[in-house]
C-alpha positions in Angstrom: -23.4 -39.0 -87.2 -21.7 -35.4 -87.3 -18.4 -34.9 -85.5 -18.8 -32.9 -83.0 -17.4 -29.3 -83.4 -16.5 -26.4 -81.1 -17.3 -23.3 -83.4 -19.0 -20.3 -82.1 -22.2 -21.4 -81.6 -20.6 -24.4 -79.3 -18.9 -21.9 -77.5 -22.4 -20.3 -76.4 -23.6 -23.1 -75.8 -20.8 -23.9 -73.5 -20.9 -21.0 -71.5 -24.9 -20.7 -71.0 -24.8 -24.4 -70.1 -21.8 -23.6 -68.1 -24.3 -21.0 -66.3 -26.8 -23.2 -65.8 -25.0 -25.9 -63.8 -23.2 -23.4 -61.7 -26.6 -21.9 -60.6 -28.0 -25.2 -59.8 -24.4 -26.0 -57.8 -23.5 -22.6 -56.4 -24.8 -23.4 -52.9 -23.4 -26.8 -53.1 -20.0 -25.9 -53.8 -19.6 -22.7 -51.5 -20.6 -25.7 -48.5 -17.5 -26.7 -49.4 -15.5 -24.2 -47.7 -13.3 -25.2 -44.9 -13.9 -22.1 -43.2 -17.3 -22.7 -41.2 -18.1 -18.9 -41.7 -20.5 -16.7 -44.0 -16.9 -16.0 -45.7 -17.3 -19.2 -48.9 -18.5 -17.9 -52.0 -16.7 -19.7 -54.4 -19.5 -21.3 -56.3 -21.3 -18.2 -56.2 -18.2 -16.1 -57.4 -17.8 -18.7 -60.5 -21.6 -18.0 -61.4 -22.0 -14.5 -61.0 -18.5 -14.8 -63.3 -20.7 -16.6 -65.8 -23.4 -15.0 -65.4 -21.9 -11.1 -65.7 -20.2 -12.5 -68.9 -23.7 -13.5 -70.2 -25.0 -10.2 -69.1 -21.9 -8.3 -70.8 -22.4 -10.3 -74.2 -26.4 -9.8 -74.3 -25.7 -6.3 -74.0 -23.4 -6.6 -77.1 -25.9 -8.0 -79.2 -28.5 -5.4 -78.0 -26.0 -3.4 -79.5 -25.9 -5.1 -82.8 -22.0 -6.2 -82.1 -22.7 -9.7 -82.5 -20.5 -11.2 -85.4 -20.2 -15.2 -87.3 -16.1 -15.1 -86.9 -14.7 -17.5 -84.1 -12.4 -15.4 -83.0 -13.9 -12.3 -82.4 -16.4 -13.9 -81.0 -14.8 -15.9 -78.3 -12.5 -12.5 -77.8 -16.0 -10.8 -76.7 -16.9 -14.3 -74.7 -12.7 -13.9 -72.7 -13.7 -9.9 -72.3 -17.5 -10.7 -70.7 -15.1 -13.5 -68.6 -12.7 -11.1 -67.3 -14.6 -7.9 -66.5 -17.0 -10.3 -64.9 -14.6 -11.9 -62.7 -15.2 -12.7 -59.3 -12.9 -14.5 -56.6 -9.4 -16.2 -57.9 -11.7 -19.2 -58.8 -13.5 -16.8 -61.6 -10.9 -15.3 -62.6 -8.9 -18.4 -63.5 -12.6 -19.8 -64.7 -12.1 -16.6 -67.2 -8.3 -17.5 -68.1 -9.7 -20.9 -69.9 -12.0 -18.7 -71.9 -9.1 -16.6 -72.8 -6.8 -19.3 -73.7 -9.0 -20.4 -76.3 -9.7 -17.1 -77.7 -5.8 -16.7 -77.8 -5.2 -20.0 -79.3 -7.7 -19.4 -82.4 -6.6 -17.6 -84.9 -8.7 -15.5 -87.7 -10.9 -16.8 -90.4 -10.6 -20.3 -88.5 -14.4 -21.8 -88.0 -13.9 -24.6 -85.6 -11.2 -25.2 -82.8 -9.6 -27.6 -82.9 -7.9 -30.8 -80.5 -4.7 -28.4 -80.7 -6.8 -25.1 -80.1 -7.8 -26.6 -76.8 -5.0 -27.8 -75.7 -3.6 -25.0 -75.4 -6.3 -23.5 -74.1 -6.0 -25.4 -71.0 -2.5 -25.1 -70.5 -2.6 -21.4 -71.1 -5.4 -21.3 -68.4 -3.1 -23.1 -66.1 -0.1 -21.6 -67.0 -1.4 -18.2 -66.3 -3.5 -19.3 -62.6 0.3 -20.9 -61.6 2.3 -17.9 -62.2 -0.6 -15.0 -61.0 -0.4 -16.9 -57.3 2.8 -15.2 -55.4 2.5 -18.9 -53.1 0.9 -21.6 -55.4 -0.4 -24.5 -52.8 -1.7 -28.1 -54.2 -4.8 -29.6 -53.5 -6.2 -26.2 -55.0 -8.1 -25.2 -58.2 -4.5 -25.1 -59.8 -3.9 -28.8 -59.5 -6.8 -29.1 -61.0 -6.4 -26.6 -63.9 -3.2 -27.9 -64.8 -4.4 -31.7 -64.4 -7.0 -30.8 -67.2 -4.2 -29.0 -69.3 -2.1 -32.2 -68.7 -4.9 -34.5 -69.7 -5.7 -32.6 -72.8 -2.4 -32.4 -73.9 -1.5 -36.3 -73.4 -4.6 -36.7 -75.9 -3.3 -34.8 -78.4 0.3 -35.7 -78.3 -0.9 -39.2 -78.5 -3.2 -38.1 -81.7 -6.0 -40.8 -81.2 -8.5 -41.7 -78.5 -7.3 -43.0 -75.3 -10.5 -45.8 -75.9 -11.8 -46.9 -78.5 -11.0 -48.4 -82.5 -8.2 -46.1 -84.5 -11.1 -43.2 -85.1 -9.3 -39.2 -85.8 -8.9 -37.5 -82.2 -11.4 -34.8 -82.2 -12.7 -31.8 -79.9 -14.5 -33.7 -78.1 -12.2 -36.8 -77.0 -9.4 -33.8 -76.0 -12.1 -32.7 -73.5 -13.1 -36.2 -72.1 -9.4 -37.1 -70.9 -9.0 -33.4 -69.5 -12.5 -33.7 -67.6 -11.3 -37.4 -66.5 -7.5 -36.3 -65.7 -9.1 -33.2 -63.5 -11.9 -35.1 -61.9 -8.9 -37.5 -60.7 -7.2 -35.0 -59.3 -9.8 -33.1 -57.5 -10.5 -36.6 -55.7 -6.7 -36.2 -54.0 -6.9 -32.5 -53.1 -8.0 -33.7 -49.4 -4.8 -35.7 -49.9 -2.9 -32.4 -50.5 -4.0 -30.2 -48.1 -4.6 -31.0 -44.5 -7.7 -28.6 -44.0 -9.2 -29.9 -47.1 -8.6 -33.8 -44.6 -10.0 -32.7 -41.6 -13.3 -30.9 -43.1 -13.9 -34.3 -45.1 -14.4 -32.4 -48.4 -12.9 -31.6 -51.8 -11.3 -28.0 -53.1 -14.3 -25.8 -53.9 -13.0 -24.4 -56.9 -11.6 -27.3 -58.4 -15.4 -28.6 -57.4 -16.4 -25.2 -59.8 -14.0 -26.2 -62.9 -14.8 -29.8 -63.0 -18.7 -28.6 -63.9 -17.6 -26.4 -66.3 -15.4 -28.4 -68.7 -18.5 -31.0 -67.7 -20.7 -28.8 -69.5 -17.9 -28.5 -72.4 -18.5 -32.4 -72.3 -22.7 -31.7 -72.6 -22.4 -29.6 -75.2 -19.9 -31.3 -77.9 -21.8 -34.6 -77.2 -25.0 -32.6 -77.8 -27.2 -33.6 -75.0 -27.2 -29.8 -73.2 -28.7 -29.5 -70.0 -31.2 -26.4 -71.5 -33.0 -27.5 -75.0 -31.6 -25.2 -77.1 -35.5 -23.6 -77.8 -35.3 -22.3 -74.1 -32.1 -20.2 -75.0 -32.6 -16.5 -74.9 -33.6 -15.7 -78.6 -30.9 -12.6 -78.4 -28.0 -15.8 -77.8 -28.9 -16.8 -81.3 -29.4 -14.2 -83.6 -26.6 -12.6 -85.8 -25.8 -8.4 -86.4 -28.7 -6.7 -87.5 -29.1 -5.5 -90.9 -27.7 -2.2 -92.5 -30.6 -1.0 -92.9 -34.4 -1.8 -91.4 -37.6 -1.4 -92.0 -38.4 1.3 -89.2 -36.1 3.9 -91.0 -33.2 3.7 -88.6 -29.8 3.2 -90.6 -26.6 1.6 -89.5 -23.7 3.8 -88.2 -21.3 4.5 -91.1 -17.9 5.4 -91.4 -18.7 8.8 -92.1 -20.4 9.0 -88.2 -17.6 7.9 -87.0 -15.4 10.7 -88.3 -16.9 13.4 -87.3 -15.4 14.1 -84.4 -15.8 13.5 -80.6 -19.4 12.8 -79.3 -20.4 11.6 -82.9 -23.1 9.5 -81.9 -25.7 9.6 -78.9 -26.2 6.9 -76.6 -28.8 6.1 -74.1 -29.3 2.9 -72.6 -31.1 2.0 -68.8 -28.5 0.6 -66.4 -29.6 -1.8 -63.3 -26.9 -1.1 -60.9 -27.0 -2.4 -57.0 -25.3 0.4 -55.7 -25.1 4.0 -56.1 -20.9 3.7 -56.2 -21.1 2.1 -59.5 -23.3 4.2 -61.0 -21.0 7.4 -59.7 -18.2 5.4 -61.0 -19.6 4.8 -64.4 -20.6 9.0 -64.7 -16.9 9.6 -64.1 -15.8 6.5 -66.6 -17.6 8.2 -69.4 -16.9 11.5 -68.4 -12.9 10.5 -69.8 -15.3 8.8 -72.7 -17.3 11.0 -74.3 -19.6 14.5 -73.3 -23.0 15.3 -72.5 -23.0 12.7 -69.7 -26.0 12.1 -67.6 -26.8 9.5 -65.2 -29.8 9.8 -63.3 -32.1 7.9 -61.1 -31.5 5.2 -58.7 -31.5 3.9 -56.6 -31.2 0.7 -58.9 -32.7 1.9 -62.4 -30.7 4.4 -63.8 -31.2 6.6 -67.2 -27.5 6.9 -69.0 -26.9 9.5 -71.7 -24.0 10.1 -73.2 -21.9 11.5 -76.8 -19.1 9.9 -77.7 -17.8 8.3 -81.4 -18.0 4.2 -80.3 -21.1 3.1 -78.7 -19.6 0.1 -77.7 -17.2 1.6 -75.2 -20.2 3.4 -73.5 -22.2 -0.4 -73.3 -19.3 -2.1 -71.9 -18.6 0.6 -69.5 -22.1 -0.2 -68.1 -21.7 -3.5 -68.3 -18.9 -2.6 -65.3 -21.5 -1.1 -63.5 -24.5 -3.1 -63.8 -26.9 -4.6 -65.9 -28.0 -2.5 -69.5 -31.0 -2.7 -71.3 -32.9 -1.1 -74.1 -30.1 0.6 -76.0 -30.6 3.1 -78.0 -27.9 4.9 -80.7 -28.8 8.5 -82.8 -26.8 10.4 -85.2 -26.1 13.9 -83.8 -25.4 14.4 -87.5 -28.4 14.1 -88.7 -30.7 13.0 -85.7 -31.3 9.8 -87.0 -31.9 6.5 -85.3 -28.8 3.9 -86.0 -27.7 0.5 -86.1 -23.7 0.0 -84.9 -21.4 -1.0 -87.3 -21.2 -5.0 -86.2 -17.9 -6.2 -85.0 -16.5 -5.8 -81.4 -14.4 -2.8 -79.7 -11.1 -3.8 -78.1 -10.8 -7.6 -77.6 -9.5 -8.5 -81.6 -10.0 -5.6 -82.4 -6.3 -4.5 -82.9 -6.4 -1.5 -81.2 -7.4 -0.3 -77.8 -10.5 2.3 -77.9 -10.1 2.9 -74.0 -6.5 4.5 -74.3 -6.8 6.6 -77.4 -10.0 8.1 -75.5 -8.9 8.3 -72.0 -5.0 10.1 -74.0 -7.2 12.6 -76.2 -9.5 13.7 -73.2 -9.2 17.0 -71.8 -12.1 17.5 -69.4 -12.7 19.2 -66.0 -13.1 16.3 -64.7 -8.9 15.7 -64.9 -8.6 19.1 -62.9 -7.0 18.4 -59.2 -6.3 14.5 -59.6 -3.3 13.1 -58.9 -0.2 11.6 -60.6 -0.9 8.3 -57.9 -4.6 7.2 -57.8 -5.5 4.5 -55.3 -8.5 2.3 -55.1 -9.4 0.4 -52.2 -11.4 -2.7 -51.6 -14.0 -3.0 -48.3 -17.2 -3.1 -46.6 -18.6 -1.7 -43.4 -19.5 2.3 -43.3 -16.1 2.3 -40.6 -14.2 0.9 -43.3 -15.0 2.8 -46.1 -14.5 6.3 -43.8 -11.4 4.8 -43.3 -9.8 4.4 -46.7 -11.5 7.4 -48.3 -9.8 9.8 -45.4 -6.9 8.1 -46.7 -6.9 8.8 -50.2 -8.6 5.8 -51.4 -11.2 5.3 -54.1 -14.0 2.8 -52.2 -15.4 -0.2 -53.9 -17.4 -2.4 -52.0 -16.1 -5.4 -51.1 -15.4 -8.4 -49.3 -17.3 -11.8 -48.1 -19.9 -13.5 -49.7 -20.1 -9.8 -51.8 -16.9 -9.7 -54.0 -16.0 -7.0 -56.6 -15.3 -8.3 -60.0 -12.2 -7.0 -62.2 -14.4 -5.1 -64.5 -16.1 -3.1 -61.1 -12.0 -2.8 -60.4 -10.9 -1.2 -63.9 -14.1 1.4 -63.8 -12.8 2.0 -60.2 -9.4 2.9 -62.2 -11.1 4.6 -64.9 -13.0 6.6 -63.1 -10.1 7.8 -61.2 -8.5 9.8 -63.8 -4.9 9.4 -62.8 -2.1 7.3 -65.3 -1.0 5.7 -62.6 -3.2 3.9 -59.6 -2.5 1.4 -56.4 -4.7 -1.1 -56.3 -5.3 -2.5 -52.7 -8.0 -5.9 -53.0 -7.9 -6.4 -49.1 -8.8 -9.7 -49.5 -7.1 -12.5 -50.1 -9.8 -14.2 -52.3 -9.8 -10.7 -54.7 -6.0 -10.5 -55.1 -5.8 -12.2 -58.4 -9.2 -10.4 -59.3 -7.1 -7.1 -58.9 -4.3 -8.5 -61.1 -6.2 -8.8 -63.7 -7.8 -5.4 -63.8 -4.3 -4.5 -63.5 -3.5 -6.2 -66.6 -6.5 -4.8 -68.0 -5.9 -1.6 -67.5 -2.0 -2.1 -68.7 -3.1 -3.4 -72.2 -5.1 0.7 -72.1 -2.2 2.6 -71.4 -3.2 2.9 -67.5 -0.4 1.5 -65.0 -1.9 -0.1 -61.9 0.3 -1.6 -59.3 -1.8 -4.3 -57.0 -0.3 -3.9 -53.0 -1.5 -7.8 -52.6 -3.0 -6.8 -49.4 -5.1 -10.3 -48.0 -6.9 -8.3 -45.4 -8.1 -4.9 -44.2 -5.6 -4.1 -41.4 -2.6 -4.8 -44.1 -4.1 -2.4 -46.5 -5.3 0.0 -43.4 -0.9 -0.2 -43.1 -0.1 0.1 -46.3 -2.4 3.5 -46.5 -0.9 4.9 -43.5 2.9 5.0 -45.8 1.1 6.8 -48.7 2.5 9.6 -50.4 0.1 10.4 -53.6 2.8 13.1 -53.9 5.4 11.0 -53.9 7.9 8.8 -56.9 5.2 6.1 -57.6 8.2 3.7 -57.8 9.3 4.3 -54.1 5.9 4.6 -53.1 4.8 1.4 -54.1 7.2 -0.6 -52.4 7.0 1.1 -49.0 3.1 0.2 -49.2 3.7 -3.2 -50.1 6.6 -3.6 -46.9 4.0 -2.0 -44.8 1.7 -5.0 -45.5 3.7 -7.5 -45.3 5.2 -5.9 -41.6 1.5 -7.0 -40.7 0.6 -10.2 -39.5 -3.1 -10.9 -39.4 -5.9 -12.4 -37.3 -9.5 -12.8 -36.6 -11.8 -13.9 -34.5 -15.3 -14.9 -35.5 -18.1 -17.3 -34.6 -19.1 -20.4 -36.7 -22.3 -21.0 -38.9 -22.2 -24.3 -39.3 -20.9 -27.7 -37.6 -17.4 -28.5 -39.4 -14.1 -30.2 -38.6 -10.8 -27.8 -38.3 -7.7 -28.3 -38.1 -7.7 -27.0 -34.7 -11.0 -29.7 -33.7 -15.0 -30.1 -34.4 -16.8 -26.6 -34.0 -20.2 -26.5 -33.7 -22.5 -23.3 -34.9 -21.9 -20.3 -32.5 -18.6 -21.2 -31.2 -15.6 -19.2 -31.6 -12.9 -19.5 -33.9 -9.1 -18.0 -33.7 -7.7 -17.6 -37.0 -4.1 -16.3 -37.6 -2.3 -16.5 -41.1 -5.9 -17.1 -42.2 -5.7 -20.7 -40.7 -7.9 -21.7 -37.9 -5.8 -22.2 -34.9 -8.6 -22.5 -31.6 -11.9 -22.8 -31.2 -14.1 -22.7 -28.2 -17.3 -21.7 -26.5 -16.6 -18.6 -24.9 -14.2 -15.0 -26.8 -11.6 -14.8 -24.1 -10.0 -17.8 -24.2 -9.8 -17.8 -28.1 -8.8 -14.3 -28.0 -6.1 -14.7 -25.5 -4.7 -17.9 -28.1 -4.5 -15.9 -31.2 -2.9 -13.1 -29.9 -0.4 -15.5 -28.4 0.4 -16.5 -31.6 0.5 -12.7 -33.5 2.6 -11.5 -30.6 6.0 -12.2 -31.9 9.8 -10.9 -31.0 9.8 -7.3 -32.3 5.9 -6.5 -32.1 4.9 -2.9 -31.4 1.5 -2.2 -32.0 -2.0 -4.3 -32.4 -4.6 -3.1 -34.4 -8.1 -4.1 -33.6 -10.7 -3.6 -36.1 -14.1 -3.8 -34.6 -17.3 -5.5 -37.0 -21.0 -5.1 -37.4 -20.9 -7.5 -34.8 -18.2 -6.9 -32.1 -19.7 -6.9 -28.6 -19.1 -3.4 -26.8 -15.9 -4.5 -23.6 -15.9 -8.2 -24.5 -12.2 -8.0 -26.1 -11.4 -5.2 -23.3 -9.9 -7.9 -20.9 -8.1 -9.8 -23.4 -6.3 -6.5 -24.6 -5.8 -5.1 -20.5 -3.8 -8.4 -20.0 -1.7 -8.3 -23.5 -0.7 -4.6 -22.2 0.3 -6.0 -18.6 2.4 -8.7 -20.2 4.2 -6.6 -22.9 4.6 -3.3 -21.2 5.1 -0.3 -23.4 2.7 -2.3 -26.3 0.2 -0.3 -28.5 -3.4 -1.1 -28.9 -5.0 1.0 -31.2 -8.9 0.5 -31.8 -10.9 1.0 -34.9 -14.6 1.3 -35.4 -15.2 -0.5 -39.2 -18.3 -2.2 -39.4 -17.7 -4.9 -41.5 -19.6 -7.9 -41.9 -18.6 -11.7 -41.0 -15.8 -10.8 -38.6 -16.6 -9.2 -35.5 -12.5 -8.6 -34.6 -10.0 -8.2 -37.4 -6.5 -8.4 -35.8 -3.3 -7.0 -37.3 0.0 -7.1 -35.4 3.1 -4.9 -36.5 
């Protein structure tokens, strides 16, 4: 029987299986939020991660940039991974990815017990240090149990069980899929609203399938017969040259200058935001830029000298199909030159075409570009009157790092704020930062975890202003906020703060529960209790899709009567799942 082996056509395996098991657990695991609102998406945030990366790599073979070398190819699995990031649970998800591709290096065919290793404890080195307050009984314990596990294997260089048989691939990934199952079984025993609710961390949940599927695969009973995969997952770079006279792109395209090479391609986008984004992305790209239709399907045209820089930046923006590549040379159909663009490439395609563009569409921006995170029409007024660059997002509908970095491409200034309003987005936002870093674009991330901190942070911001004074004075206006909400349950759950049944009301402050009861006034009067503290001037009240027009007003009359002199300021947002978003400074 072969040993099993973790080259690259494992590694698809391992992520379409991946895929597959998330879709089939998604709603499972987002039950598992303690928060009895329409606020958990974890499950679904690790599958649309897998999913988007899927999406990003069929595009790439579309393209022709498919390629037989390990490491280039898990470098285009990590970049699929990270631009399609969603929640901190994807994006750490997407760190294992990168890990490996790290830990391989060139003209190797197989990872091996070592390569993994380290790929799990880069992944979990990386989730520990992006968290500004790391808390066990979370997807880290469980990231850095399966680094642990793995690592024991290899240091002990044979099988935990069994006769004196060599360690492989596939016994590293057993003892880290045991050591991580273990400890997702204690987080209840680590975190006291993980107790009450009578369930285990959601993301952890999410991690513990995957490396399960990493299990499926290297044992060779995957959940999907490999005949069902998509025949694109399979198939290597097309030839030079085909039968239908089209020829490959050449060297000699590819110095001719800027706008070399035409590219069209149809884009699926859900909103018209992404596809404005992606007009202005390849505006900095290339010439000649069109994109037209919508409101989903959209025609995208543009000339630029690397087609794949144009496919990824769709693959920001939505879903692309039906590429299509001609020389403005000779007007002749081509085939890419196979090979990725930026991840292995050793050289970063983004910055030297975002440093040598001159285009009107740099006239009147700004040294300090901010983008904004938020949903709700009131919101997005909001931020934009404030100098803010909207993409949608929030619950149960979160941005992913690569709809971030077009956000920061498409903003045309070298340095940008990045505000995720969310605390469920803030390591998403880091890593778009990072993104962005490694092409020559500086993004600071203002870890705002909610929309009245980054409302505050807003109200302090000079685009005019030393980017390094700035910066700071946005990030002291968010933390001078201390937040609250109050919304009603969709479900019957246990809280810290007692049983809640669907419909009830629930007081949360620090983003812990803290009351719950039948009727808003009571719970109201609670949580703003416990904002109000020594020193508090002004309450902000955000009002939802959903607030109820004079049901807060005698909550807030009595606040002002017991703290005369107090400011109440009211703001019409709109968003979804909380009906009152408090902020107390």
């Amino acid at each position: 029987m072969p040993r099993p082996v973790l080259d690259l056509v494992t590694a698809r395996r391992w992520a379409m299986t991946a895929r597959i098991l998330l879709a089939g657990a998604r709603e499972r695991i987002d039950a598992l939020n303690v928060f009895p609102v329409a606020d958990g998406d974890t499950g679904t945030n690790m599958y649309l991660t897998m999913d988007g990366a899927l999406e990003f790599l069929r595009g790439q073979f579309e393209l022709g940039a498919g390629t037989e070398s390990l490491d280039e190819g898990l470098a285009l699995i990590s970049r699929g991974m990270l631009l399609s990031a969603r929640g901190n649970s994807g994006v750490i998800l997407s760190q294992l990815t990168r890990g490996l591709s790290d830990s391989v290096g060139p003209d190797v065919e197989a990872a091996g017990p070592e390569d993994l290793a380290a790929a799990f404890e880069t992944a979990a080195r990386t989730a520990w240090d992006a968290v500004a307050a790391p808390v066990e009984g979370t997807i880290l314990s469980v990231a850095r149990a399966a680094a642990e596990g793995a690592r024991a294997a290899v240091d002990r260089g044979r099988p935990l069980y069994g006769d004196d048989e060599p360690l492989d691939t596939l016994h590293v990934v057993r003892e880290a899929l045991e050591a991580a199952r273990q400890a997702l079984a204690h987080t209840p025993e680590q975190l006291p609203a993980l107790r009450a609710a009578g369930v285990v961390d959601a993301g952890g949940a999410g991690l513990v399938l995957v490396i399960e599927a990493l299990e499926a695969v290297l044992e060779d009973r995957p959940h999907r017969p490999a005949g069902d995969l998509p025949t694109w997952w399979e198939v290597q770079p097309r030839p030079a040259a085909v039968a239908d006279g089209t020829r490959a792109c050449t060297e000699e395209d590819a110095d001719l200058g800027a706008g070399s090479i035409e590219v069209m391609y149809l884009l699926t986008a859900s909103d018209e935001d992404r596809a404005a984004r992606l007009r202005a992305h390849l505006t900095r790209l290339g010439t000649s830029v069109v994109v037209a239709g919508g409101p989903e399907d959209y025609r995208v045209h543009v000339h630029l000298d690397d087609p794949r820089l144009a496919v990824e930046a769709g693959a920001m923006a939505g879903t692309v199909e039906d590429v299509r590549l001609t020389s403005l040379a000779d007007g002749s159909r081509l085939d890419p030159l196979p090979g990725p663009a930026g991840p292995g490439s050793g050289r970063s395609p983004h910055q030297e075409a975002l440093a040598a563009a001159t285009l009107p569409s740099d006239e009147g921006s700004t040294a300090l570009g901010v983008v904004a995170c938020g949903l709700g029409e009131g919101v997005a007024r909001l931020l934009t009157r404030a100098g803010a660059q909207v993409v949608p997002s929030g619950p149960r509908r979160r941005a992913s790092a690569g709809q971030l970095l077009a956000a920061v491409w498409a903003s045309g200034a070298p340095r940008v704020i990045l505000l995720p309003n969310d605390g469920d987005t803030v390591m998403v936002a880091m890593a778009a930062a990072e993104a962005a870093a490694r092409e020559g674009v500086v993004v600071d991330v203002v870890p705002t975890r909610t929309l009245v901190q980054g409302l505050a942070a807003l109200a302090v911001l000079d685009p005019e202003g030393d980017p390094d004074e700035v910066v700071p004075a946005m990030t002291a206006a968010a933390e001078g906020v201390r937040p609250g909400a109050l919304t009603q349950a969709e479900r019957t759950a246990d809280t810290p703060a007692g049983p809640v049944r669907p419909g009830q009301w629930i007081g949360i402050v620090d983003h812990d529960i803290v009351t719950v009861g039948d009727e808003l006034e009571p719970v109201a009067t609670t949580v703003l209790d416990l904002l109000w503290h020594d020193g508090a001037e002004v309450l902000t009240v955000l009002d939802g899709a959903d607030a109820r027009d004079g049901a807060l007003d005698p909550v807030l009359d009595a606040l002002l009567a017991r703290h005369p002199g107090a400011e109440v300021t009211r703001i019409e947002g709109g968003q979804p799942t909380y009906p009152y978003l408090l902020g107390v400074e």
